[in-house]
FISE-815654 format. One record per residue: chain; x, y negated, z negated of N, C-alpha, C, O in turn; residue number from 1. Coordinates in nm, 2 decimals, decimal comma, m for minus. Layout:
// residues N
+-------+--------+--------+--------+--------+--------+--------+--------+--------+--------+--------+--------+--------+-----+
! kette !     nX !     nY !     nZ !    caX !    caY !    caZ !     cX !     cY !     cZ !     oX !     oY !     oZ !  nr !
+-------+--------+--------+--------+--------+--------+--------+--------+--------+--------+--------+--------+--------+-----+
!     A !      X !      Y !      Z !      X !      Y !      Z !      X !      Y !      Z !      X !      Y !      Z ! NUM !
...
+-------+--------+--------+--------+--------+--------+--------+--------+--------+--------+--------+--------+--------+-----+
***
This chain:
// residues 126
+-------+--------+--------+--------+--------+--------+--------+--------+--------+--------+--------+--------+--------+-----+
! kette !     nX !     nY !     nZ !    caX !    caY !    caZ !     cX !     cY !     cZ !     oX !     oY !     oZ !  nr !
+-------+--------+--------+--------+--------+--------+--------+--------+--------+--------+--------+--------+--------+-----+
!     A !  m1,10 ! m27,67 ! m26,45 !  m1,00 ! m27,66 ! m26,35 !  m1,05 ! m27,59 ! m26,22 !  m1,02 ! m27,63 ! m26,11 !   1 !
!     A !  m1,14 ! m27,46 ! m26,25 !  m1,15 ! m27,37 ! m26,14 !  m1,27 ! m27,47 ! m26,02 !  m1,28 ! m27,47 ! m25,90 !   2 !
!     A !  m1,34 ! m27,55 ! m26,12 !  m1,47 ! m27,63 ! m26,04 !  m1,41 ! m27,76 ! m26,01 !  m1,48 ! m27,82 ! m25,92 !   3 !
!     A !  m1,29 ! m27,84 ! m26,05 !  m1,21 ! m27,96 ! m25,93 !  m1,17 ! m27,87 ! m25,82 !  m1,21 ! m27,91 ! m25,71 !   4 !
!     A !  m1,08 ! m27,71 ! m25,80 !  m1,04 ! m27,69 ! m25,74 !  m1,11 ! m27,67 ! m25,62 !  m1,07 ! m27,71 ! m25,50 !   5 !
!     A !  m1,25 ! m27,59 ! m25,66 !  m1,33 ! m27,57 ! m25,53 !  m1,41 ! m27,71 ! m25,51 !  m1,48 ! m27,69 ! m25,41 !   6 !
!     A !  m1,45 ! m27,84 ! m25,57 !  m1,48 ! m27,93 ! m25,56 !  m1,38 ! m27,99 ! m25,41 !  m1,43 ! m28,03 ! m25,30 !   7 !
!     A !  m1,21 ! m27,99 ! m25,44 !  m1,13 ! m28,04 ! m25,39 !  m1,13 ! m27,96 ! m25,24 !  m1,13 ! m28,02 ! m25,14 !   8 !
!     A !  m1,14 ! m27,81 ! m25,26 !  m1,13 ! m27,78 ! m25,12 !  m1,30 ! m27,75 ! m25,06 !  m1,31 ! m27,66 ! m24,97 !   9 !
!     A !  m1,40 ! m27,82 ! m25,10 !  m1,54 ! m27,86 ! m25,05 !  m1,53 ! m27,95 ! m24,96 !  m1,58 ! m27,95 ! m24,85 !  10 !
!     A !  m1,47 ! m28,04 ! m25,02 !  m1,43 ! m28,21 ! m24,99 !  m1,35 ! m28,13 ! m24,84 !  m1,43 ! m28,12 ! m24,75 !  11 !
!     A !  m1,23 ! m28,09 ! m24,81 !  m1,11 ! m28,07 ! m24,77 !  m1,20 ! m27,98 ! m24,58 !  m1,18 ! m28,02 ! m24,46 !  12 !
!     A !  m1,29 ! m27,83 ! m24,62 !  m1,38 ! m27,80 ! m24,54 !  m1,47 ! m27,93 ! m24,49 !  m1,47 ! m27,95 ! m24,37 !  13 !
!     A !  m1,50 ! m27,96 ! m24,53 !  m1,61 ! m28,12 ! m24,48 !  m1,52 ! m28,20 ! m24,40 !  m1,56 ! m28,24 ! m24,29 !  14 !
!     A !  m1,41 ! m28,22 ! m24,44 !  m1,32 ! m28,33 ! m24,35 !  m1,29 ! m28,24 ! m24,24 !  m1,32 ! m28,29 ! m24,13 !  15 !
!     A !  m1,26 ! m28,15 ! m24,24 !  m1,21 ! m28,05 ! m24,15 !  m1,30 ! m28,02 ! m24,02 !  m1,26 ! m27,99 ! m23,91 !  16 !
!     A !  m1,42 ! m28,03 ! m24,06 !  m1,52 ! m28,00 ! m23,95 !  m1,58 ! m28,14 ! m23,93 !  m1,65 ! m28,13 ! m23,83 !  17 !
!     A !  m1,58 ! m28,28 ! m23,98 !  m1,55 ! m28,36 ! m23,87 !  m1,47 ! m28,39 ! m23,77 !  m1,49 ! m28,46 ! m23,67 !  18 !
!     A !  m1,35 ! m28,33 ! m23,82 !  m1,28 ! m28,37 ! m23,75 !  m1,26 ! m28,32 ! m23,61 !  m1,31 ! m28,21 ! m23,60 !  19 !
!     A !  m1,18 ! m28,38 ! m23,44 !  m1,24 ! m28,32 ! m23,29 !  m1,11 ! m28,33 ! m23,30 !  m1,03 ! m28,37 ! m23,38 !  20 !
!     A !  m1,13 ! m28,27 ! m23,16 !  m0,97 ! m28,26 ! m23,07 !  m1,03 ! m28,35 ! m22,99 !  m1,14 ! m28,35 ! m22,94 !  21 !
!     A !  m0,87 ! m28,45 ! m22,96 !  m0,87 ! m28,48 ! m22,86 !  m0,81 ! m28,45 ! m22,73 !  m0,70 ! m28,42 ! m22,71 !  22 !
!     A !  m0,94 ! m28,49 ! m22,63 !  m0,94 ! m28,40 ! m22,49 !  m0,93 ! m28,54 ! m22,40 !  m0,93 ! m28,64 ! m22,47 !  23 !
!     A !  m0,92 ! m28,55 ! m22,25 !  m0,90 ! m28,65 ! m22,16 !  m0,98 ! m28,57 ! m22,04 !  m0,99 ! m28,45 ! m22,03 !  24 !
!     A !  m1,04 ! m28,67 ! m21,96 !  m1,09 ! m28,64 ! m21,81 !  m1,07 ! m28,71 ! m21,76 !  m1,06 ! m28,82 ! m21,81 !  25 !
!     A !  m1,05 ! m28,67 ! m21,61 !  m1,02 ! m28,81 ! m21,50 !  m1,16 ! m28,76 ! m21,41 !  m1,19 ! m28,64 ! m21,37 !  26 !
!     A !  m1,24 ! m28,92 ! m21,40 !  m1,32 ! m28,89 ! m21,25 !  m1,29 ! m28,93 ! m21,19 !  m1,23 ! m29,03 ! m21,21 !  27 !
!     A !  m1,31 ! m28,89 ! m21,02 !  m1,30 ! m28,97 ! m20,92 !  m1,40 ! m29,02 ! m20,80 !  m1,37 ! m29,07 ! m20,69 !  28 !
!     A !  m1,54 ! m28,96 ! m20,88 !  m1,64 ! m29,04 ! m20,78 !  m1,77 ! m29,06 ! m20,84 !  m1,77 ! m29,01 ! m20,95 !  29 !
!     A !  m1,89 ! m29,12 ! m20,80 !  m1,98 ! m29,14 ! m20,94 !  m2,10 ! m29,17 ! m20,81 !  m2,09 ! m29,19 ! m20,69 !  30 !
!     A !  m2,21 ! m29,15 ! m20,88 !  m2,34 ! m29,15 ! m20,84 !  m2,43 ! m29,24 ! m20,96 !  m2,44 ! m29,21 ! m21,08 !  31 !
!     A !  m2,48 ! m29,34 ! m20,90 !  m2,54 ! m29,40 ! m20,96 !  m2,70 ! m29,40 ! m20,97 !  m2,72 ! m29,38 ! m20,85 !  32 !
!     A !  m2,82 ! m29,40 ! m21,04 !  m2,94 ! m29,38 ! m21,02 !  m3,02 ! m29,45 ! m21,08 !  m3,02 ! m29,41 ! m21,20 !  33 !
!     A !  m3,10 ! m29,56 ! m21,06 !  m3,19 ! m29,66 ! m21,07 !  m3,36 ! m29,62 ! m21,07 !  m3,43 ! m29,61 ! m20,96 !  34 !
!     A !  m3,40 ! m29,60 ! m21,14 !  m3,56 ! m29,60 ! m21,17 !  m3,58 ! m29,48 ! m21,01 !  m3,62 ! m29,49 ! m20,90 !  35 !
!     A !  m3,52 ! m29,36 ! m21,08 !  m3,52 ! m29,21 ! m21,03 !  m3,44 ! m29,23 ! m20,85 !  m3,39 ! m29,15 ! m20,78 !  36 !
!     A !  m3,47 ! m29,32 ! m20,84 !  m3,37 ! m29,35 ! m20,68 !  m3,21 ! m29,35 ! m20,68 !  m3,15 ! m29,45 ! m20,72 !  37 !
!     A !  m3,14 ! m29,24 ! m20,63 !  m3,04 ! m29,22 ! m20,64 !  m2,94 ! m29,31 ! m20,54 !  m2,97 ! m29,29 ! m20,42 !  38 !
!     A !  m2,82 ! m29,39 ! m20,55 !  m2,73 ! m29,45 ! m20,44 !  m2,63 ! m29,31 ! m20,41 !  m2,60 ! m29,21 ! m20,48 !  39 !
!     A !  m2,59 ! m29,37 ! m20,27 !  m2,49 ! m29,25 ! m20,21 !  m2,38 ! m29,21 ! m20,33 !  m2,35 ! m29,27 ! m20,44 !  40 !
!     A !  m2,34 ! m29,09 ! m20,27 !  m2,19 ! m29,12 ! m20,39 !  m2,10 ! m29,24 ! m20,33 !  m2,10 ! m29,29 ! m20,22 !  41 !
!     A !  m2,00 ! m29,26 ! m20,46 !  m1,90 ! m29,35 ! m20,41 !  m1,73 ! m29,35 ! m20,54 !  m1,73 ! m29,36 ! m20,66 !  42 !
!     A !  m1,64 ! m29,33 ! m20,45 !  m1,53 ! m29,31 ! m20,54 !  m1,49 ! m29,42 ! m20,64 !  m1,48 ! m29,54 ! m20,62 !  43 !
!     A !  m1,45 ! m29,36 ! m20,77 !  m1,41 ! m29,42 ! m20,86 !  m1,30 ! m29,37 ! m20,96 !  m1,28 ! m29,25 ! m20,97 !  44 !
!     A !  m1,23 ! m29,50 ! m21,02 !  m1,15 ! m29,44 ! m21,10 !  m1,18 ! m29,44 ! m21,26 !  m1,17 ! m29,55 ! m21,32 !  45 !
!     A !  m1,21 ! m29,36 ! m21,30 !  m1,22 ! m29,37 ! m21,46 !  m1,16 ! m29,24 ! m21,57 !  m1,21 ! m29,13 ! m21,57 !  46 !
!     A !  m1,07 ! m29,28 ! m21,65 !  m1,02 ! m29,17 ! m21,73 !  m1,13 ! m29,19 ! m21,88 !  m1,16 ! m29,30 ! m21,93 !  47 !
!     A !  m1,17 ! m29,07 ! m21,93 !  m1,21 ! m29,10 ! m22,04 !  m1,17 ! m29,02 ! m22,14 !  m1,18 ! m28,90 ! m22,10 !  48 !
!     A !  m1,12 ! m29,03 ! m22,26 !  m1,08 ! m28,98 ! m22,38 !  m1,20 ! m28,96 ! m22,51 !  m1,23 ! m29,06 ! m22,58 !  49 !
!     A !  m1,23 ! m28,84 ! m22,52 !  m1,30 ! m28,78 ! m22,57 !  m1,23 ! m28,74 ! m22,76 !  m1,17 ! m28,64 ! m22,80 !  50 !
!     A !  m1,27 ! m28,85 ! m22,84 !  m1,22 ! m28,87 ! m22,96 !  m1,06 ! m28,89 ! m22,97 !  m0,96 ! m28,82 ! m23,00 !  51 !
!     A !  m1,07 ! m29,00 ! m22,93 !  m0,92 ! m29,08 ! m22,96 !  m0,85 ! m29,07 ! m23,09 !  m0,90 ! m29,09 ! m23,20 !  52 !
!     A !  m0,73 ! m29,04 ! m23,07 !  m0,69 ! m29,05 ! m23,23 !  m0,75 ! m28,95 ! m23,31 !  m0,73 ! m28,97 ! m23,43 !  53 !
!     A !  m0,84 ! m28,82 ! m23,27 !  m0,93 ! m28,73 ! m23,41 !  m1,00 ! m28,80 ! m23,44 !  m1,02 ! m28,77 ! m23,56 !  54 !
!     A !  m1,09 ! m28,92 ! m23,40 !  m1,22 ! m28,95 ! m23,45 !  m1,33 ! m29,00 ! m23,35 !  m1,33 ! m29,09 ! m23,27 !  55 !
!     A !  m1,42 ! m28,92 ! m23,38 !  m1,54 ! m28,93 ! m23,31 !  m1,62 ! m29,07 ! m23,21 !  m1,72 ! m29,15 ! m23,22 !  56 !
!     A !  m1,53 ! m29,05 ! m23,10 !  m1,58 ! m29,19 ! m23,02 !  m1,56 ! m29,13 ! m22,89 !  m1,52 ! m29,01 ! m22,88 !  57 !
!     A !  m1,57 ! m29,22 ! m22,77 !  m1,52 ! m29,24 ! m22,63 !  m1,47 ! m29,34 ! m22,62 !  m1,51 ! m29,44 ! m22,67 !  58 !
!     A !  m1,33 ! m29,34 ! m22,54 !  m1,32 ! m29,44 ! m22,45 !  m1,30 ! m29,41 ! m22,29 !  m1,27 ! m29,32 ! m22,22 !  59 !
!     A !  m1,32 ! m29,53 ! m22,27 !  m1,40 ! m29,51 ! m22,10 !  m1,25 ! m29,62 ! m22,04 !  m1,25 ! m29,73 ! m22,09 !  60 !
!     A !  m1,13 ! m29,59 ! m21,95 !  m1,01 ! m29,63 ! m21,88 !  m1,07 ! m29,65 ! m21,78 !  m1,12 ! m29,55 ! m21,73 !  61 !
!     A !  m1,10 ! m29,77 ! m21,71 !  m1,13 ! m29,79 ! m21,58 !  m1,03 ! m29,83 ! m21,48 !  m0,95 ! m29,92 ! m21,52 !  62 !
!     A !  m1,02 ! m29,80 ! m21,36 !  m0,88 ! m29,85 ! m21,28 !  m0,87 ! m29,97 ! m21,23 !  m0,80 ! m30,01 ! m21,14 !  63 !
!     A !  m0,98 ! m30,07 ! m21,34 !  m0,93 ! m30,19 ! m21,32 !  m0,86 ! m30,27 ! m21,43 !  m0,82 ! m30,39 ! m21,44 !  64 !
!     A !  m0,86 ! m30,17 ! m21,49 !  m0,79 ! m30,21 ! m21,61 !  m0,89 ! m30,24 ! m21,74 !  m0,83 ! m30,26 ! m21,85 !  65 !
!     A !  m1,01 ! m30,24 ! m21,74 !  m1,09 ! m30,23 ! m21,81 !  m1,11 ! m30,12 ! m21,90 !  m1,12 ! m30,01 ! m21,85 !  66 !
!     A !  m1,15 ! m30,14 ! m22,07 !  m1,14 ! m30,02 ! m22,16 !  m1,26 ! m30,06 ! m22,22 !  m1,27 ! m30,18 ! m22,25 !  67 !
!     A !  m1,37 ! m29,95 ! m22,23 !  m1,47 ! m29,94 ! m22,32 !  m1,44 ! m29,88 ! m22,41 !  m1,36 ! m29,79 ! m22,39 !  68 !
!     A !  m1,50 ! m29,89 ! m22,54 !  m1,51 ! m29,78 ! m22,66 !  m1,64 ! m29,82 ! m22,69 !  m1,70 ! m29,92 ! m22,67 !  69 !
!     A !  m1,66 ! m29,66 ! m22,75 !  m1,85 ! m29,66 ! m22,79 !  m1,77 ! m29,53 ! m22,89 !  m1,67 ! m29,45 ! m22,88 !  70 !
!     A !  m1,89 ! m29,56 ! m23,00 !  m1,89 ! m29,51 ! m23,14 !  m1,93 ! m29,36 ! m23,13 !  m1,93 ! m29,37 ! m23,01 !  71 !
!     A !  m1,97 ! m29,24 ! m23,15 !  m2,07 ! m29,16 ! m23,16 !  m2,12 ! m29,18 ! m23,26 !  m2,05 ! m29,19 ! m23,36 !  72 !
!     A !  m2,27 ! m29,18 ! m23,26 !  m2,36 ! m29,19 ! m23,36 !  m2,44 ! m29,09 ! m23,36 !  m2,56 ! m29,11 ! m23,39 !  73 !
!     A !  m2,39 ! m28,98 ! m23,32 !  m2,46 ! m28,84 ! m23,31 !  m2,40 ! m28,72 ! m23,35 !  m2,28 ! m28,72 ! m23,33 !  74 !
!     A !  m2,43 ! m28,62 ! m23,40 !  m2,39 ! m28,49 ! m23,42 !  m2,42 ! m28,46 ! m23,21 !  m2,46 ! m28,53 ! m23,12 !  75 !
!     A !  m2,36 ! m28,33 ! m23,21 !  m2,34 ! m28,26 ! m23,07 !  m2,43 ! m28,18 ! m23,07 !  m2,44 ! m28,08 ! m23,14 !  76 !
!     A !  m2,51 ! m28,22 ! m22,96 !  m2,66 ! m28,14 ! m22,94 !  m2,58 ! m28,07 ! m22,83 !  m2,50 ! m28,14 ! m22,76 !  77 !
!     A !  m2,58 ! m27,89 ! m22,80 !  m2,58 ! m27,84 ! m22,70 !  m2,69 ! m27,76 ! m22,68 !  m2,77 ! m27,73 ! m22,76 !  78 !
!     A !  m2,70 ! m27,71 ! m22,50 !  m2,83 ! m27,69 ! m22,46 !  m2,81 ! m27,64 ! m22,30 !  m2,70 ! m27,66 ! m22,25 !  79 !
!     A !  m2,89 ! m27,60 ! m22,25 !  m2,82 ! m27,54 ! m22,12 !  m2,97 ! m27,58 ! m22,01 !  m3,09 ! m27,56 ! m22,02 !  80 !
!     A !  m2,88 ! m27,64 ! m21,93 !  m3,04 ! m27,70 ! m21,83 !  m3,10 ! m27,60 ! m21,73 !  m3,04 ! m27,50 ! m21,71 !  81 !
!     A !  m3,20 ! m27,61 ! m21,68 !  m3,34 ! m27,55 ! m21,59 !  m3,24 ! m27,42 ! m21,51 !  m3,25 ! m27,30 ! m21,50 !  82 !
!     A !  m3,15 ! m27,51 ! m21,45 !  m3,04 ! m27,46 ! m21,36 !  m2,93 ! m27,32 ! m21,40 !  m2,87 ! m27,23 ! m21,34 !  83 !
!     A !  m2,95 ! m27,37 ! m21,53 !  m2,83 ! m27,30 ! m21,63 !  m2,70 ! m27,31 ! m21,70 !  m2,63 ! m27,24 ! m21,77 !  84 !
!     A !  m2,68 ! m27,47 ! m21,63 !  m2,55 ! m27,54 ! m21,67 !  m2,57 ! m27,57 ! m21,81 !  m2,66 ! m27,64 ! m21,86 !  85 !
!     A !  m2,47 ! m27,50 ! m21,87 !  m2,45 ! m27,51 ! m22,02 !  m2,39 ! m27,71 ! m22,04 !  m2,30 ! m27,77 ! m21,98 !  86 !
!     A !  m2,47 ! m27,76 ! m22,12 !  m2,37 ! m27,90 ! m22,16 !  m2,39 ! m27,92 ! m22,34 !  m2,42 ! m27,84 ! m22,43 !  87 !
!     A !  m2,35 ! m28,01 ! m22,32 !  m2,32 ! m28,09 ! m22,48 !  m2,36 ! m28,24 ! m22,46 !  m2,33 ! m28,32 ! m22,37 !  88 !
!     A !  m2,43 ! m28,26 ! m22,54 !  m2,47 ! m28,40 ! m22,54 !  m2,48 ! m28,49 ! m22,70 !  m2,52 ! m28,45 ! m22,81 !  89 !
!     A !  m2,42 ! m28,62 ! m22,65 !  m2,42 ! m28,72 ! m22,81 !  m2,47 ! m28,84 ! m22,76 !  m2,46 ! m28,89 ! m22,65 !  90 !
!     A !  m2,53 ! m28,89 ! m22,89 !  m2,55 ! m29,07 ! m22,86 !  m2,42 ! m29,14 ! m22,89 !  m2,35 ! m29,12 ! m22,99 !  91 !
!     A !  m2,39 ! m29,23 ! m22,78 !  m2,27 ! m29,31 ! m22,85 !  m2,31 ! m29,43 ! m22,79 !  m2,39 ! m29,43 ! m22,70 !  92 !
!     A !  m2,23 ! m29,56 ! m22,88 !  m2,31 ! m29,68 ! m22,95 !  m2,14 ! m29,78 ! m22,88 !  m2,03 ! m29,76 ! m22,93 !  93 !
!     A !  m2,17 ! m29,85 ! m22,79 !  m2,10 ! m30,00 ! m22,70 !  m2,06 ! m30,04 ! m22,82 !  m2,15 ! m30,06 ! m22,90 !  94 !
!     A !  m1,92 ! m30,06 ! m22,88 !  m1,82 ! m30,13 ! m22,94 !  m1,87 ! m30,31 ! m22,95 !  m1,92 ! m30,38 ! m23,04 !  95 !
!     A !  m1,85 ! m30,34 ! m22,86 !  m1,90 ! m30,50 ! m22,81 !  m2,06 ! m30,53 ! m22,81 !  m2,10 ! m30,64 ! m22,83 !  96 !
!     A !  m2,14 ! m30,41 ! m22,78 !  m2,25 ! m30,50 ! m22,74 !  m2,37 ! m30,44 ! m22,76 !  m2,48 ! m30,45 ! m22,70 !  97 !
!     A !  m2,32 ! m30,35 ! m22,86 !  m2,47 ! m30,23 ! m22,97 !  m2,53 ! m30,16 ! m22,84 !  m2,63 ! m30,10 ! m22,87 !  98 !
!     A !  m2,52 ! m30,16 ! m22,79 !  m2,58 ! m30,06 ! m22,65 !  m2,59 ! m29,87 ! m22,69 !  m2,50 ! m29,80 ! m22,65 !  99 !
!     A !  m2,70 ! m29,83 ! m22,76 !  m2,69 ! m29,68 ! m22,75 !  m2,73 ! m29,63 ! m22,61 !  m2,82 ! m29,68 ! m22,54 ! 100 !
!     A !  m2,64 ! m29,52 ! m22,57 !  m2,62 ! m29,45 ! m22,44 !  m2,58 ! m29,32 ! m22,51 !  m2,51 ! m29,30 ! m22,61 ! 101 !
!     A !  m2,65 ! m29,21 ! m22,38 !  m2,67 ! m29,09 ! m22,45 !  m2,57 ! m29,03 ! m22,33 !  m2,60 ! m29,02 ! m22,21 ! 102 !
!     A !  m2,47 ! m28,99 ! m22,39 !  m2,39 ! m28,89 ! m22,28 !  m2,40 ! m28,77 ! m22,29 !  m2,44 ! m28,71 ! m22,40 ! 103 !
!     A !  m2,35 ! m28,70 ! m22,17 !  m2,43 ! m28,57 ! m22,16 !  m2,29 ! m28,49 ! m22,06 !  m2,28 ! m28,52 ! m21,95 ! 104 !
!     A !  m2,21 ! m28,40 ! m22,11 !  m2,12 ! m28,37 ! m22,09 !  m2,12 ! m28,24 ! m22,08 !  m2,13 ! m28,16 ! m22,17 ! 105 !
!     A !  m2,09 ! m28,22 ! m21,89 !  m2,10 ! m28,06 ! m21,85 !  m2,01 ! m27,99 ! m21,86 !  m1,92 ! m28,05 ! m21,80 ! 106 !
!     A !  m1,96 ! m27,89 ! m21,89 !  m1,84 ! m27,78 ! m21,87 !  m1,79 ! m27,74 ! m21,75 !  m1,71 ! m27,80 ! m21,69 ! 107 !
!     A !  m1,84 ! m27,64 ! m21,72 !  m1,84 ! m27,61 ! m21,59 !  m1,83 ! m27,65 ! m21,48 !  m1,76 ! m27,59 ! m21,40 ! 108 !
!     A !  m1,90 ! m27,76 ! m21,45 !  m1,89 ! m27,79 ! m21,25 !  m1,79 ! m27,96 ! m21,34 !  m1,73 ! m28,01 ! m21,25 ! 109 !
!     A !  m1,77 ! m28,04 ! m21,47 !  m1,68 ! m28,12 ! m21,48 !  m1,71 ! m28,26 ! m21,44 !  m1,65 ! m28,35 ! m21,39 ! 110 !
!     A !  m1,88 ! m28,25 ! m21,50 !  m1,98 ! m28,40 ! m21,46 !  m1,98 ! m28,44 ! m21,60 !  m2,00 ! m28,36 ! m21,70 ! 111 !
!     A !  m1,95 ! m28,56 ! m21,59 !  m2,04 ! m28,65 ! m21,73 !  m2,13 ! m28,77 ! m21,66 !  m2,10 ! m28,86 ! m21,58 ! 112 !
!     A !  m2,25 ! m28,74 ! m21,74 !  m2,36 ! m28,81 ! m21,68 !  m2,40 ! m28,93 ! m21,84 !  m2,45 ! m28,89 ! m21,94 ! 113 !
!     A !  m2,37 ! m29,04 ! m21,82 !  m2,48 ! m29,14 ! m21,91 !  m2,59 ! m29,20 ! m21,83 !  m2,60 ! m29,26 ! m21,72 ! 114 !
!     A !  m2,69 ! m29,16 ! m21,99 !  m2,82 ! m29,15 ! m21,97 !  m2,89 ! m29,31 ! m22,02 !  m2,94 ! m29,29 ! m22,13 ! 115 !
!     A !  m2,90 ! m29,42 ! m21,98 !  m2,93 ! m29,52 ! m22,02 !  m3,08 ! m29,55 ! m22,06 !  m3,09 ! m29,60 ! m22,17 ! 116 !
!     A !  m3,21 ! m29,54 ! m22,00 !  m3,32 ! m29,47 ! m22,00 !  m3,41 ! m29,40 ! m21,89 !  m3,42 ! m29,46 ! m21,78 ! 117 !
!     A !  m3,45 ! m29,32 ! m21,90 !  m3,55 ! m29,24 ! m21,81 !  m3,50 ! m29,25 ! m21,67 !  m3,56 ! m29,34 ! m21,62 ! 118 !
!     A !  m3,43 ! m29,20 ! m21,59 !  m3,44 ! m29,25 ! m21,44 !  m3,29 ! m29,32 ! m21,40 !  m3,25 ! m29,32 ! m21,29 ! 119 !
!     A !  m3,25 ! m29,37 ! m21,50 !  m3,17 ! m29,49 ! m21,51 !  m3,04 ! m29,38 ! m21,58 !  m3,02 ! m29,35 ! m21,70 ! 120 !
!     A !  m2,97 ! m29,34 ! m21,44 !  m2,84 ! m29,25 ! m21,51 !  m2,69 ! m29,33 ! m21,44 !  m2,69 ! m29,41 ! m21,35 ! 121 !
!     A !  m2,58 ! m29,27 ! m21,48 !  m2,44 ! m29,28 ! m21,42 !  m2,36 ! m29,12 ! m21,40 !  m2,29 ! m29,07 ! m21,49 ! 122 !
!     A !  m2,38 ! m29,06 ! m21,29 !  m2,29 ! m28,95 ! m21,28 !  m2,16 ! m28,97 ! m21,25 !  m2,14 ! m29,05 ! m21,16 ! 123 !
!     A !  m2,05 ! m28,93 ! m21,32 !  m1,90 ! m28,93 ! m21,28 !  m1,86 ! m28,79 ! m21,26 !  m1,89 ! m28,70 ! m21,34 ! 124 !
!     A !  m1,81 ! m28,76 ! m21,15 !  m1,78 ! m28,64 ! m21,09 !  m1,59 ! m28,59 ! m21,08 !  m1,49 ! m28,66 ! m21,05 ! 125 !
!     A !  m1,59 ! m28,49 ! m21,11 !  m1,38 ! m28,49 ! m21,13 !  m1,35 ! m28,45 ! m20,96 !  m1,24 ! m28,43 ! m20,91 ! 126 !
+-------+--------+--------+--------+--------+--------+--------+--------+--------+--------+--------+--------+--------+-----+
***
């Protein structure tokens, strides 16, 4: 009995620490960056929800009415850059179209940046 019990609340801790809160951001302007060449900023609308429902995903509201969801397929790497801005970063995986993208989500100044490869980023700014 005493080894189902702590079996049962093993199982119970485990579920517990996957599980997130969910959180919401609104951006409203974004910087785009192509093989390390950066475009001007330019205003946008995008809400994104940071584990919908308590399970580990994004989705991406765009003000055109457009909704992405991407999977996370990562535990949460955090790490603090050159600069000192503390972030958090995960791989998450395009719903539609298997696409892994590495987002990278700042605290402080309220940037999320996807990382598509080398050079090749999307800043969204609140």
């Amino acid at each position: 009995m005493k080894k189902l019990l702590l079996w049962m609340m093993l199982v119970l801790a485990i579920s517990a620490s996957y599980s997130q809160d969910t959180f919401v951001r609104k951006y409203t302007s974004m910087i785009v960056t192509k093989d390390d060449v950066s475009e001007p900023e330019k205003p946008s609308d995008l809400t994104v929800v940071f584990n919908p429902n308590g399970e580990r995903g994004v989705k991406f509201y765009y003000g055109t009415g457009t909704v992405k969801e991407y999977y996370q397929v990562s535990g949460i790497e955090e790490g603090t850059t050159k600069g000192g801005y503390k972030f958090q970063l995960i791989e998450i995986l395009d719903k539609e179209q298997g696409v892994k993208i590495t987002l990278q989500l700042f605290d402080e100044d309220k940037t999320l940046r996807l990382i598509f490869l080398p050079g090749n980023t999307i800043e969204f700014y609140e």
